[in-house]
PDB file of N, CA, C and O in Angstrom:
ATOM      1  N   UNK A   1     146.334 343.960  20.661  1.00  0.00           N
ATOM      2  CA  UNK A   1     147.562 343.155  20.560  1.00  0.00           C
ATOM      3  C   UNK A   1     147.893 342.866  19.089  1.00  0.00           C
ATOM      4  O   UNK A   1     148.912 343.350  18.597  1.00  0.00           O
ATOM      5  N   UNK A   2     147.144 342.166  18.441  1.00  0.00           N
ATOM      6  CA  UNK A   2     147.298 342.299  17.172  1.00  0.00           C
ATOM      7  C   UNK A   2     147.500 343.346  15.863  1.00  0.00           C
ATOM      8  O   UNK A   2     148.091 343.235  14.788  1.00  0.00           O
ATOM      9  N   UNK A   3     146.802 344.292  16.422  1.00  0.00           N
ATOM     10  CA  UNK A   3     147.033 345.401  15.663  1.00  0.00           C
ATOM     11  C   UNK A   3     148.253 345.906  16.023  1.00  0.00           C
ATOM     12  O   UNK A   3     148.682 346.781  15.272  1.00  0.00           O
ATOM     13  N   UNK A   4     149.008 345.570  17.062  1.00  0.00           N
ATOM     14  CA  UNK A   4     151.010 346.299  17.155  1.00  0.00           C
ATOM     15  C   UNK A   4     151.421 345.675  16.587  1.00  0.00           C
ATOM     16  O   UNK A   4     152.123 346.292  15.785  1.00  0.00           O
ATOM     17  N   UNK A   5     151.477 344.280  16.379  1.00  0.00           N
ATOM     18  CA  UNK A   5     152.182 343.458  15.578  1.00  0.00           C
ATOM     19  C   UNK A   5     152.157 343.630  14.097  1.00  0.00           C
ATOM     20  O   UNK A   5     153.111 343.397  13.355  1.00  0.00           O
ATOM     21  N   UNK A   6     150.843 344.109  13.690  1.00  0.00           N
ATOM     22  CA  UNK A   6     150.648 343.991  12.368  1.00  0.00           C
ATOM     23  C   UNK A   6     151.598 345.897  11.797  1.00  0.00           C
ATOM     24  O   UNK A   6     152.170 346.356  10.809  1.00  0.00           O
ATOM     25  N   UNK A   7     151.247 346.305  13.051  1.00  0.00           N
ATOM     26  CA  UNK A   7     151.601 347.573  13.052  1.00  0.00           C
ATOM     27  C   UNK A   7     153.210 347.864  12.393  1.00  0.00           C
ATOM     28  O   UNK A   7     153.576 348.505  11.408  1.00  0.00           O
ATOM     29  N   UNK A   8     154.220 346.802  13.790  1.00  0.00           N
ATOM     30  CA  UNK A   8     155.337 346.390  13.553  1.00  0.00           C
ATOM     31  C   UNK A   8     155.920 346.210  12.449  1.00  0.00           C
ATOM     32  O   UNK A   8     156.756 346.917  11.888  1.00  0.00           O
ATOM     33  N   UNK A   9     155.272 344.845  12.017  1.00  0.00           N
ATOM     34  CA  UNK A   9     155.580 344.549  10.697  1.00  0.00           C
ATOM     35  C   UNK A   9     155.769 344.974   9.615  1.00  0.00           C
ATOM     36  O   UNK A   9     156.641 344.688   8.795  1.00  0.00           O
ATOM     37  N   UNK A  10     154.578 345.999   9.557  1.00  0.00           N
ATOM     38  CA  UNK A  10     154.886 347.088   8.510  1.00  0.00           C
ATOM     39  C   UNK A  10     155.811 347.894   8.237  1.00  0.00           C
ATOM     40  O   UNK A  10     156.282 348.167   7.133  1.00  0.00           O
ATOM     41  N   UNK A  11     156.154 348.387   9.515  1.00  0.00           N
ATOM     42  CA  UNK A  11     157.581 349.094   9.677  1.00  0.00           C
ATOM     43  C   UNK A  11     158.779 348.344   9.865  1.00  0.00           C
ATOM     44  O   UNK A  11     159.887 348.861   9.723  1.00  0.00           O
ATOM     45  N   UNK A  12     158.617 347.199  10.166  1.00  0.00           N
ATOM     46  CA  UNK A  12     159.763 346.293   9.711  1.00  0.00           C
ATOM     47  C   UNK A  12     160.586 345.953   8.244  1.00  0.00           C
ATOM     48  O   UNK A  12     161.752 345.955   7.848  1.00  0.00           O
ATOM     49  N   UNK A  13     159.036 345.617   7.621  1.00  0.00           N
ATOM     50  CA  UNK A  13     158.951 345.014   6.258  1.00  0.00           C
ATOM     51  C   UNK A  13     159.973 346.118   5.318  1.00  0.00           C
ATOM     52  O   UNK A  13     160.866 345.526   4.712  1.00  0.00           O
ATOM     53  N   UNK A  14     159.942 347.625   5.133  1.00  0.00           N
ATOM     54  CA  UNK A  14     160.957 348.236   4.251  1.00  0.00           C
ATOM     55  C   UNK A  14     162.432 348.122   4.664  1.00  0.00           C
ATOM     56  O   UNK A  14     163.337 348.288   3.846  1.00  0.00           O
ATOM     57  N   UNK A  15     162.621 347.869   5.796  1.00  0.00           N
ATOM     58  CA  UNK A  15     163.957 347.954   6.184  1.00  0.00           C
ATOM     59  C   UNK A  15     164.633 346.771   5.829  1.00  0.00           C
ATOM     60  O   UNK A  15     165.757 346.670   5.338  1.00  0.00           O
ATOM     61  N   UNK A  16     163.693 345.735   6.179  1.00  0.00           N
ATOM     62  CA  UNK A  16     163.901 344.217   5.190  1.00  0.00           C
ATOM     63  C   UNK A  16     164.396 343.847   3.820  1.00  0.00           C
ATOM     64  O   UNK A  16     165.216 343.033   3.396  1.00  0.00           O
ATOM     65  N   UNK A  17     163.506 344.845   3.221  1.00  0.00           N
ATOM     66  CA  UNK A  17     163.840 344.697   1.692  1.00  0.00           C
ATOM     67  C   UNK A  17     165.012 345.444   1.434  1.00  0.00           C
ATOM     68  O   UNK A  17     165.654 345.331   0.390  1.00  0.00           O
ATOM     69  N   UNK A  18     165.363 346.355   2.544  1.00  0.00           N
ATOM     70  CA  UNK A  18     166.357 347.571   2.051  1.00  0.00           C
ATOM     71  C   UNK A  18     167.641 346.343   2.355  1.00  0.00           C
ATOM     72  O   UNK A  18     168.267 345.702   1.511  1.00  0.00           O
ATOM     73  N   UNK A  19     167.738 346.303   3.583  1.00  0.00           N
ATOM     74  CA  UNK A  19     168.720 345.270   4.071  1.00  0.00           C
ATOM     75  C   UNK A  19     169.184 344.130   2.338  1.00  0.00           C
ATOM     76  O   UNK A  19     170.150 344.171   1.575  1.00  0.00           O
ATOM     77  N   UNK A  20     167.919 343.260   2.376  1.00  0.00           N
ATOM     78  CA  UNK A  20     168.278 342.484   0.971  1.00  0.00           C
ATOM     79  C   UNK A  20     168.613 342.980  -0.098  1.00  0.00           C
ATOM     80  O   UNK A  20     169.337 342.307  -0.831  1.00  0.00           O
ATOM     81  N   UNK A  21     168.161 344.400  -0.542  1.00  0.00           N
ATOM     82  CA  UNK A  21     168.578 344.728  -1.561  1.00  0.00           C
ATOM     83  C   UNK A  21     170.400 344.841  -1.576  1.00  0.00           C
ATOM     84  O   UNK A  21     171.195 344.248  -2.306  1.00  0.00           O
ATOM     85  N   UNK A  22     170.701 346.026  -0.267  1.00  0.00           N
ATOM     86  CA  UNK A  22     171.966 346.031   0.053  1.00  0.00           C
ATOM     87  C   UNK A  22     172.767 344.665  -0.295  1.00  0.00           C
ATOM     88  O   UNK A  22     173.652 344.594  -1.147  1.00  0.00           O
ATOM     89  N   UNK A  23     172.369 343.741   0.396  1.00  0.00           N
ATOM     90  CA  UNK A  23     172.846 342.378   0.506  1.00  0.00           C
ATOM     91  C   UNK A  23     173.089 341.593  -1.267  1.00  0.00           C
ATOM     92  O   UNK A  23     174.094 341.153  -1.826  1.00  0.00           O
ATOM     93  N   UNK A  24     172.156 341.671  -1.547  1.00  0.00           N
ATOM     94  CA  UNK A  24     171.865 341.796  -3.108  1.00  0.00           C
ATOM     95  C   UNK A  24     172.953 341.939  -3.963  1.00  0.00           C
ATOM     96  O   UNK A  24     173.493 341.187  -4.775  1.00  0.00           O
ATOM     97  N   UNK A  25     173.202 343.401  -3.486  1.00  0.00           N
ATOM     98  CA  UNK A  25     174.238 343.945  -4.433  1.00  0.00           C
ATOM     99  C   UNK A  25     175.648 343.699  -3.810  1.00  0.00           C
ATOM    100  O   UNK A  25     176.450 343.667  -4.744  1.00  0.00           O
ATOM    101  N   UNK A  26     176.337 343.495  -2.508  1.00  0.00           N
ATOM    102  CA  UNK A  26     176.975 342.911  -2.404  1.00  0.00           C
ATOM    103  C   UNK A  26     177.457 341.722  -2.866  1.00  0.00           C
ATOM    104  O   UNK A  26     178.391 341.173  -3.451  1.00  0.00           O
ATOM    105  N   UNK A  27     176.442 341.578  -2.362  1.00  0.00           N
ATOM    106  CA  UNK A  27     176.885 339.441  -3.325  1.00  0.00           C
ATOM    107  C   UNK A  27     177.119 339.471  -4.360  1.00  0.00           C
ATOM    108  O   UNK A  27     177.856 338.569  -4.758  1.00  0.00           O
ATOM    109  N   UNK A  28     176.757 340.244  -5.120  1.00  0.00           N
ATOM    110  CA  UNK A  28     176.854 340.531  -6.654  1.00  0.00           C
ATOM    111  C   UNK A  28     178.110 341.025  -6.973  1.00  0.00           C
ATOM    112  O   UNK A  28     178.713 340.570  -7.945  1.00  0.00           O
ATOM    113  N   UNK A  29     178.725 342.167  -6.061  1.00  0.00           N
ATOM    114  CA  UNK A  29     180.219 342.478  -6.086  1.00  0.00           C
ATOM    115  C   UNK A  29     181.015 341.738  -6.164  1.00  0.00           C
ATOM    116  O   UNK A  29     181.967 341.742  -6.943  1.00  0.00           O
ATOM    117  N   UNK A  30     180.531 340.382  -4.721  1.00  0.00           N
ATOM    118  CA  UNK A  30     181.445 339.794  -4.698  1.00  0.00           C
ATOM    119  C   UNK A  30     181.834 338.605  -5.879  1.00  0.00           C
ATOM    120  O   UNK A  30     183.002 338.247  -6.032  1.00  0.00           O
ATOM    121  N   UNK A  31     180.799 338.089  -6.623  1.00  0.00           N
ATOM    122  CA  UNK A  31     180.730 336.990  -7.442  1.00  0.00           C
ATOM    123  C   UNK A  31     181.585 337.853  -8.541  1.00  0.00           C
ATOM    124  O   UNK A  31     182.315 337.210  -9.297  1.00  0.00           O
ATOM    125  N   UNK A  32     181.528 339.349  -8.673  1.00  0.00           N
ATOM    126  CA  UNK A  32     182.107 340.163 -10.072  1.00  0.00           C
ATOM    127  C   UNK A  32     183.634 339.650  -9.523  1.00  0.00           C
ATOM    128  O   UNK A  32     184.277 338.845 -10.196  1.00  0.00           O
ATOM    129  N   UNK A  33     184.089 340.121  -8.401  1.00  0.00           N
ATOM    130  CA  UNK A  33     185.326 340.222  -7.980  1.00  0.00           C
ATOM    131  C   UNK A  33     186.160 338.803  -7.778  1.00  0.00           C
ATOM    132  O   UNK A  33     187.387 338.743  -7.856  1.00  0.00           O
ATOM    133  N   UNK A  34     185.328 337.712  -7.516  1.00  0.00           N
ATOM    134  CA  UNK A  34     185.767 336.275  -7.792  1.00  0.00           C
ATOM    135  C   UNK A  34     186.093 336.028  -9.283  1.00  0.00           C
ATOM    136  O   UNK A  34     187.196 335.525  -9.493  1.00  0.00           O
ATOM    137  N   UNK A  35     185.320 336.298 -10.342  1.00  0.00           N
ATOM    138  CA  UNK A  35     185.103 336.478 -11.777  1.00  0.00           C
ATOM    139  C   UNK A  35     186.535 336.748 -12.232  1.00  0.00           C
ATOM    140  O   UNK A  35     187.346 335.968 -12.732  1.00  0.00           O
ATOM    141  N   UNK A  36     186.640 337.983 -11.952  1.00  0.00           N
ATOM    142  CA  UNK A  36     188.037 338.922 -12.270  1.00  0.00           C
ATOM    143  C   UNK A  36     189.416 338.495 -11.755  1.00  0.00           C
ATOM    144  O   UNK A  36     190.522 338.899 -12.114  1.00  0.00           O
ATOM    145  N   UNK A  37     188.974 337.250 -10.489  1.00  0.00           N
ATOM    146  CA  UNK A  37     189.897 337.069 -10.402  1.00  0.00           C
ATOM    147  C   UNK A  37     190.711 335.789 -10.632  1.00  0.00           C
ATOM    148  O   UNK A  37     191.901 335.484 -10.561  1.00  0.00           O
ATOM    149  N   UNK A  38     189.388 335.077 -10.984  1.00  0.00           N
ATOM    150  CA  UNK A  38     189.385 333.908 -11.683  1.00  0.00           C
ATOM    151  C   UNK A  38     190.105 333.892 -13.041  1.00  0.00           C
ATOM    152  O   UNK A  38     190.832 332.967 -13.403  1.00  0.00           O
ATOM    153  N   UNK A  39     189.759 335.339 -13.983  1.00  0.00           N
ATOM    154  CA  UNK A  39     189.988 335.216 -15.070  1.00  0.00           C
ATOM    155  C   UNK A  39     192.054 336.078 -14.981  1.00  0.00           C
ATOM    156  O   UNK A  39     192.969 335.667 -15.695  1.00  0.00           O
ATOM    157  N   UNK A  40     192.150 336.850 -14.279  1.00  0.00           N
ATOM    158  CA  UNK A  40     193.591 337.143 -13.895  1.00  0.00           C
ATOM    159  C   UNK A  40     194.589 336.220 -13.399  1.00  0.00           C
ATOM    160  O   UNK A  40     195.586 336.076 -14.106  1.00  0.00           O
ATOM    161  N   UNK A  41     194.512 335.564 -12.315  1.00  0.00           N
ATOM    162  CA  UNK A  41     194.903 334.509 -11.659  1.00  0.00           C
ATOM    163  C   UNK A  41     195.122 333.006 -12.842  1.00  0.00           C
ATOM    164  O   UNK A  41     195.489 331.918 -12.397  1.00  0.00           O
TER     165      UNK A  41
END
């Protein structure tokens, strides 16, 4: 039992970081694109 879980996790865990990274850089778009429009506006 424990060993699927731990199993799981592992294969969870990159998709995780991939997800945040994605997420990451979004947010980051978006704060550029508030920026730009802060400074136009």
């Amino acid at each position: 039992m424990s060993m699927g879980i731990l199993f799981t996790s592992k294969e969870i865990e990159p998709t995780l970081r991939k997800k945040t990274i994605i997420y990451n850089r979004l947010w980051s778009l978006k704060e550029l694109f508030i920026s730009i429009m802060l400074l136009i506006g």
